[in-house]
Phi, psi and omega in degrees: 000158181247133121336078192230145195256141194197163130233166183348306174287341180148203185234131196274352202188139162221139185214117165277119190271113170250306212302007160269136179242024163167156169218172169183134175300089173313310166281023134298125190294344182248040056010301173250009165281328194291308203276317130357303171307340209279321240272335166337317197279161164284096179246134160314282176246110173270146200239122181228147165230056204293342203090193203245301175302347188283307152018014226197135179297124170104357171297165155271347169288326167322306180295337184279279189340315179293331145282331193307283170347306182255005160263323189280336177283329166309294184287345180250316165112179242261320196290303215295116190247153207207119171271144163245130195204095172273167218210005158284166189259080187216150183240116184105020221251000162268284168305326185289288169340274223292353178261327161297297210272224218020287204311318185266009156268327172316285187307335178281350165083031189241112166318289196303294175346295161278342178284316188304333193280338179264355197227326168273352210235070173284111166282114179248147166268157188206127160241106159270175196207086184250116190303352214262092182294177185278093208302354179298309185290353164322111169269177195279350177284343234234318187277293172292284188337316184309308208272325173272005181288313184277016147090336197199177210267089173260095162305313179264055167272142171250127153273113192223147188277167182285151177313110170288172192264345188253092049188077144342315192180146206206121181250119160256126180279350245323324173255340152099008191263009170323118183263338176255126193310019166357317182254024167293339166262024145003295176266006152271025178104343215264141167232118188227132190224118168292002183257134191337143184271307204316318192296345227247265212306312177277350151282322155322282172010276191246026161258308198258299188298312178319311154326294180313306205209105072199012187250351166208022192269335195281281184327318171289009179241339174286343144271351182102034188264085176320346216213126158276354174289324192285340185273319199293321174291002180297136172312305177334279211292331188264044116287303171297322171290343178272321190295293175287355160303312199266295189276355191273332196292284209312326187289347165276320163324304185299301156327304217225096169265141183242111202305146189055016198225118178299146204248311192295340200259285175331300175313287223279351151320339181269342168310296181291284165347293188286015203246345184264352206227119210275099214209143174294135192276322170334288185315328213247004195246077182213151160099349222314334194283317196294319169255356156280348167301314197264334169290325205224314248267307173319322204264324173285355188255319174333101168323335160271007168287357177279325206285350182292148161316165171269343173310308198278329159312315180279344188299325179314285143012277190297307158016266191281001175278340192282286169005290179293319182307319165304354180252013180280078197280160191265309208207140167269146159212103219034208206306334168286130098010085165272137150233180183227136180261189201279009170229020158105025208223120172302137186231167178216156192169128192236145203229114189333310181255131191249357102038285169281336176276336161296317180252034111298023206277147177082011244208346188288002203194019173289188177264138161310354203257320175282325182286296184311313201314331210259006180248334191270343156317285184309333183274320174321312182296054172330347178285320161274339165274005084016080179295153155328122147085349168306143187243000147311089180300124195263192157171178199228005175251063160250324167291145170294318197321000000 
């Protein structure tokens, strides 16, 4: 399949993939009777990418795995050693895989099972920088070039932005046993390390993913910006991104300092990606409670957030007030959500944790008095602010603000 790298202006780059010998729709029964077969074979690495909600026992990407696992533990036997490397945006995404895959080794009740899953089986954590938009969002002038440069018709063609230059992929090894060469890609960005991960992963985070959601993917859709480039290209808006941009890296700088490495230049390189790059804001406006804990949650609780402008505090301010309002609904239907943006054009939208779009549900035509009581609730909630495995309880009304 070909691979081709694009931004705005056209396309920079095709690159043809030979090293695949099969695909197959997991969620097909002979999709995954196919994908099955491979644990025969001797494999390096399983590689999973689910989403953040995908993330969770009884999910399906979880349940394969777990079959995946546990066939591969049949065919090779106690000896057989293997990595597992999810590729969501969770900090700590290797432990968090290997303590759900417990949970579904416990219930088969098998002592050998569970010992190879614990002793044999590396859940590596990884913060990646994946690259791939939402192929609906491609534009089609972008989709025919493509198609007359390679001469002919590629179902499994990928559209992709160019290769960042600052940590592509960031692997914790611990033990050291990763059979696929990684770290032979040094100069593509890749980092494979036995020591925590966790400072890397929390600058992505609350450097790059922060940009999307909470500081412009909700305002652009809630102003009627169909497109996050077009919203990033606003004058209004590539002002306010500079500012809350700008002040959340010094307070991430300060938190997580990582020796030799700019906190403002790494965030607005991703400023600049999203402004080249043509992507739905709809696709990317999901998950919303789950990513504001891991993005933004930090910088409001961060003991250096008093050392900040009052500009960027308030820029901050609006952030999370534009959020909440997109999560505000006129109405429910079953598990999905209608809200409406500001120029009257009905939106739908569902929240893994439904906690804050219940009780915003209405609130728009409350009192301020009612609204506040019902944002000091959301600050409040340790249930939404809390990571997995915390032994800390979090909340957010310690800031005054």
């Amino acid at each position: 399949y070909h691979v081709v790298t694009f931004k705005v202006g056209g396309i920079t780059g095709i690159k043809l993939i030979e090293s695949v010998v099969g695909a197959s729709a997991l969620s097909t029964r002979e999709g995954k009777e196919q994908f099955l077969e491979q644990v025969k074979n001797d494999l390096d690495l399983i590689l999973v990418g689910v989403t953040e909600a995908g993330i969770r026992k009884g999910e399906i990407g979880m349940d394969i795995l777990a079959e995946t696992l546990l066939g591969y533990f049949s065919e090779h036997g106690p000896k057989g050693t293997i990595s597992v490397m999810d590729t969501d945006n969770l900090k700590g995404n290797g432990q968090i895989v290997r303590d759900i895959q417990k949970e579904y080794a416990r219930e088969k009740g098998s002592i050998s099972y569970l010992s190879w899953l614990e002793n044999k089986v590396d859940f590596l954590d990884e913060m990646g920088d994946r690259l791939v938009p939402d192929p609906a969002a491609v534009p089609e002038a972008i989709k025919e070039e493509a198609k007359k440069r390679i001469g002919k018709e590629d179902h499994l063609i990928t559209y992709t932005e160019k290769m960042p230059e600052q940590w592509s992929l960031v692997i914790r090894d611990a033990k050291g046993r990763l059979r696929v060469p990684f770290s032979e890609l040094t100069h593509r960005g890749v980092i494979v390390t036995r020591g925590s991960i966790n400072a890397y992963h929390n600058w992505k985070l609350r450097l790059l993913n922060s940009v999307h959601i909470p500081f412009v993917t909700h305002l652009a859709q809630l102003s009627g910006y169909k497109k996050i480039n077009a919203a990033a290209n606003d004058p209004i808006i590539k002002e306010y991104l500079r500012l809350v941009v700008g002040g959340n890296a010094q307070i991430v700088e300060k938190d997580i300092p990582i020796e030799g490495e700019d906190a403002a230049k790494y965030a607005f390189s991703f400023v600049k990606r999203i402004g080249e790059l043509e992507d739905d804001a709809v696709r990317v406006n999901v998950n919303h409670t789950l990513k504001l804990r891991e993005r933004v949650a930090p910088t409001i609780i961060s003991k250096h957030y008093t050392t900040t402008s009052k500009e960027f505090k308030d820029k901050l301010a609006f952030a999370l007030a534009t959020v909440f309002r997109y999560l505000t609904a006129i109405e429910r239907d079953g598990d999905t959500y209608l809200g409406e943006d500001d120029i009257g054009a009905t939106y739908r939208f569902t929240d893994a944790n439904p906690t804050i779009p219940e009780l915003l549900m209405g609130v728009r035509r409350e009192n301020k008095e009612q609204i506040e009581n019902k944002i000091r609730q959301i600050f409040e909630d340790f249930s939404l602010w809390t990571p997995p495995g915390s032994k800390q309880k979090t909340h957010l009304s310690s800031n005054e603000d």
